[in-house]
C-alpha positions in Angstrom: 94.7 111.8 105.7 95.0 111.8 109.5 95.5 108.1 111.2 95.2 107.0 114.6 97.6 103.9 114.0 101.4 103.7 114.7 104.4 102.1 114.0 104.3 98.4 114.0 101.1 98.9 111.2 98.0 96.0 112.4 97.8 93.5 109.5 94.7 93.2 107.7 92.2 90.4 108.5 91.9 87.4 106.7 90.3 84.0 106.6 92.7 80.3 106.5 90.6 79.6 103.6 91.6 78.0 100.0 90.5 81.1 98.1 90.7 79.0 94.9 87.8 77.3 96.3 85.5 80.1 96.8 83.3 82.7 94.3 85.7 84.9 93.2 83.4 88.1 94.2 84.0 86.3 98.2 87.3 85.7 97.9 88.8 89.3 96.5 88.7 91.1 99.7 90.7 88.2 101.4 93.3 87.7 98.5 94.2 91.5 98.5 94.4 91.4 102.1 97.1 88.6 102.4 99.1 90.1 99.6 98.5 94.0 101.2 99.9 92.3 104.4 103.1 91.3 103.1 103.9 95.2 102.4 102.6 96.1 105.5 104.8 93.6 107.2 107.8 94.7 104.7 107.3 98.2 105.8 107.0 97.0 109.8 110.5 95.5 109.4 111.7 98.3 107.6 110.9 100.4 110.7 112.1 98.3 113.1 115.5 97.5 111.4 116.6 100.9 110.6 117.5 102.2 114.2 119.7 98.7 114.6 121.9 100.0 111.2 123.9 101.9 111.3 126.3 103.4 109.0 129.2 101.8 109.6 127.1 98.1 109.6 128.3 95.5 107.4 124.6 95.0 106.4 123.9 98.4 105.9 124.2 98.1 102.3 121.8 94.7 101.9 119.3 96.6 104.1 118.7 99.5 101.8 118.3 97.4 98.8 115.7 95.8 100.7 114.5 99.1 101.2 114.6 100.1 97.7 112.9 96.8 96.7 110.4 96.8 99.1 108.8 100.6 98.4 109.2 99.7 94.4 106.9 96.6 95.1 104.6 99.0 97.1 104.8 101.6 94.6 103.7 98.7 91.4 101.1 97.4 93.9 99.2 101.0 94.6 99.3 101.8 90.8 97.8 98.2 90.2 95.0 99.1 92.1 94.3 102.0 90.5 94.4 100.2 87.1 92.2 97.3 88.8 89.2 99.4 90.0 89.2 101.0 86.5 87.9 98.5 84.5 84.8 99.3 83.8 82.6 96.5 85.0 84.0 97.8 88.5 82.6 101.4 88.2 80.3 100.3 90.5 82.7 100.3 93.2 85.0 102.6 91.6 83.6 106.0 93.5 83.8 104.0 96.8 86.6 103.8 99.3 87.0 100.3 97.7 89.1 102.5 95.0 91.1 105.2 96.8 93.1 107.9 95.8 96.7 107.2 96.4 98.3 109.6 94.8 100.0 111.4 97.5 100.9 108.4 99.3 102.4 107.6 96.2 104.2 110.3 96.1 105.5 110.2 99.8 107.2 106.7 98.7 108.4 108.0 95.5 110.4 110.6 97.6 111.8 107.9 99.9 113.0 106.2 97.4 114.8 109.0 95.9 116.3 109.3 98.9 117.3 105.7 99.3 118.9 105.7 96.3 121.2 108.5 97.0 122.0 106.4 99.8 123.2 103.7 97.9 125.4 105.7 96.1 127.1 107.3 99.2 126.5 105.1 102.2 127.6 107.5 104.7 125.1 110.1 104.0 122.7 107.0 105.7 120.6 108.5 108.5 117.9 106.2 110.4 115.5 108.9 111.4 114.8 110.1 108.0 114.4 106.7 107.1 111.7 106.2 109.6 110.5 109.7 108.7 109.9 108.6 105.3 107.6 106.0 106.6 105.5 108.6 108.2 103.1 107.5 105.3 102.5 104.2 106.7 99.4 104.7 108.9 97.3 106.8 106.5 98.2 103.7 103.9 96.8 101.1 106.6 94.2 103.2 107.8 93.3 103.6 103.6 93.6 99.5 103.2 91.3 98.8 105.7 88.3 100.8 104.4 89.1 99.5 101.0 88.6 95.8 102.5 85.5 96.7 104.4 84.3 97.9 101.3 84.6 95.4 99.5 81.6 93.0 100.1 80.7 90.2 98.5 76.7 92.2 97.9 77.8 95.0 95.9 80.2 93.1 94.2 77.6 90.5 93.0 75.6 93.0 91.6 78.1 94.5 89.3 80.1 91.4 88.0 80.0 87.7 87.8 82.5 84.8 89.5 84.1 84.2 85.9 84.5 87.9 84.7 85.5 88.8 87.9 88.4 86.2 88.0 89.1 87.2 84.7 90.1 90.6 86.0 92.0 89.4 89.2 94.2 86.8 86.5 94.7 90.5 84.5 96.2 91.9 87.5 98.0 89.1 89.0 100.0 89.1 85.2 100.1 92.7 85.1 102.5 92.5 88.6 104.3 90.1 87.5 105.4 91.8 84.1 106.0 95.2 86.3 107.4 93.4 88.7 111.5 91.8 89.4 110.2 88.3 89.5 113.6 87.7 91.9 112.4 89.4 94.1 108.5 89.2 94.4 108.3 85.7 94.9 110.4 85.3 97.7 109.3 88.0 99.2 105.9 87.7 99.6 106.9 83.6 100.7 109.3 85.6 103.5 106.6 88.1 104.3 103.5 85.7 104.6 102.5 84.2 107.7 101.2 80.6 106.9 99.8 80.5 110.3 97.2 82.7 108.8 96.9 80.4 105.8 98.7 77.5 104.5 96.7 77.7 100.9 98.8 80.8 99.9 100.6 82.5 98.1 100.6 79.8 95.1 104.1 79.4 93.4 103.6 79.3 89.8 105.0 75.8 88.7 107.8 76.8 86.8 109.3 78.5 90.5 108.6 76.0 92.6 111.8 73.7 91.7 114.0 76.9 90.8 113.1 78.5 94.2 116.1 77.6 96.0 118.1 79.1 93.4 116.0 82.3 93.1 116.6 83.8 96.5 120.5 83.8 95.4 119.2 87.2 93.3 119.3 88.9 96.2 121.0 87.2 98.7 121.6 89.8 101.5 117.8 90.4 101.5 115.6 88.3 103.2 118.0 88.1 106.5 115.3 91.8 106.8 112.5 89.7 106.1 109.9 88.6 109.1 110.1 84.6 107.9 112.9 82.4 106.3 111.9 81.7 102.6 112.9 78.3 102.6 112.0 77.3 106.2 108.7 80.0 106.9 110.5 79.8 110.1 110.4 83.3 112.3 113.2 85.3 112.1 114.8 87.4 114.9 115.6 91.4 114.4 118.5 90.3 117.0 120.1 88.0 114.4 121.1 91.3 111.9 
């Protein structure tokens, strides 16, 4: 799929509000596009960082974890989609471009990965421009994401499914992530990659994370120095800092 957009990817639109608060067949579009923007701003910094690390950079090896974490997060998100749109009160939806076909996307970040991970294991074989090769995926996935969202409309939705069943299916998803998902990791990154001037009502920390969440950065410390925002502070972090 051919895309007119480059590298840094345009975030998604959204609205500021509480999405708790609204039918959940209006709020959908909006939740997947705050959580669709964290990736896209993980994959933005991934972009922009690679050129500044070098092989011989004392962060070089935090960075490519990063890396690593980042596309496997991508990777469980795309796949989540696919299981999403599958259930079958969705097939109304499910031939539209509000369910689109990933799989060679997929398989472009599958490949990176692969090739981060021999990385890992021999840091000098590190080379920035196949990195931001690797990413050459990035546009087609934006340029996908934001057909899905237009897609999504509160009208067809309505016909097809109701505000409870509907929710039902979005609390199904939300715990199939998080099961998939290196719990470590997720939740400070998508506090790291969110920016709360867009809205302050999310992402919700489950309870049992909010007190811990101090402690739960320590998992992987030499992470979120990569990430756009501080996860403690949501204060904006500088590229010039690494």
């Amino acid at each position: 799929m051919s895309s007119a957009l480059t590298y840094p990817l345009p975030i998604l639109p959204s609205i500021p509000d509480n999405l708790e608060h609204l039918d959940s067949r209006h709020a959908l579009p909006h939740l997947m596009a705050l959580m669709k923007n964290t990736l896209i701003r993980g994959l933005n910094r991934i972009y922009a960082c690679a050129p500044l690390v070098n092989v011989s950079h004392p962060a070089l090896l935090p960075f490519l974890d990063y890396v690593r974490l980042v596309l496997t997060q991508l990777e469980v998100h795309l796949e989540e989609d696919a299981t999403f749109f599958s259930a079958n009160a969705l097939a109304g939806v499910a031939a539209t471009e509000a369910n689109p076909d990933t799989k060679t996307i997929r398989e472009s970040i599958i490949s990176l990965m692969s090739l981060v991970a021999a990385w890992i294991l021999d840091e000098s074989d590190f080379c920035s421009g196949a990195l931001c090769e690797g990413l050459s995926f990035g546009p087609s996935l934006v340029a996908i994401m934001q057909a899905q969202i237009r897609a999504l409309t509160p009208t067809p939705l309505s016909s097809i499914i109701s505000h409870s069943d509907l929710l039902e299916l979005i609390r199904a998803s939300v715990g199939r992530i998080s099961e998939r998902s290196d719990m470590t990791f997720l939740l400070p990154f998508v506090v790291s990659h969110h920016d709360r001037a867009t809205s302050t009502h999310w992402p919700k920390i489950p309870g049992g994370f909010v007190e811990v969440f101090p402690t739960l950065i320590l998992n992987h410390p030499g992470c979120w120095q990569f990430a756009p925002y501080n996860p403690l502070t949501n204060e904006t972090q500088s590229l010039i800092t690494i």
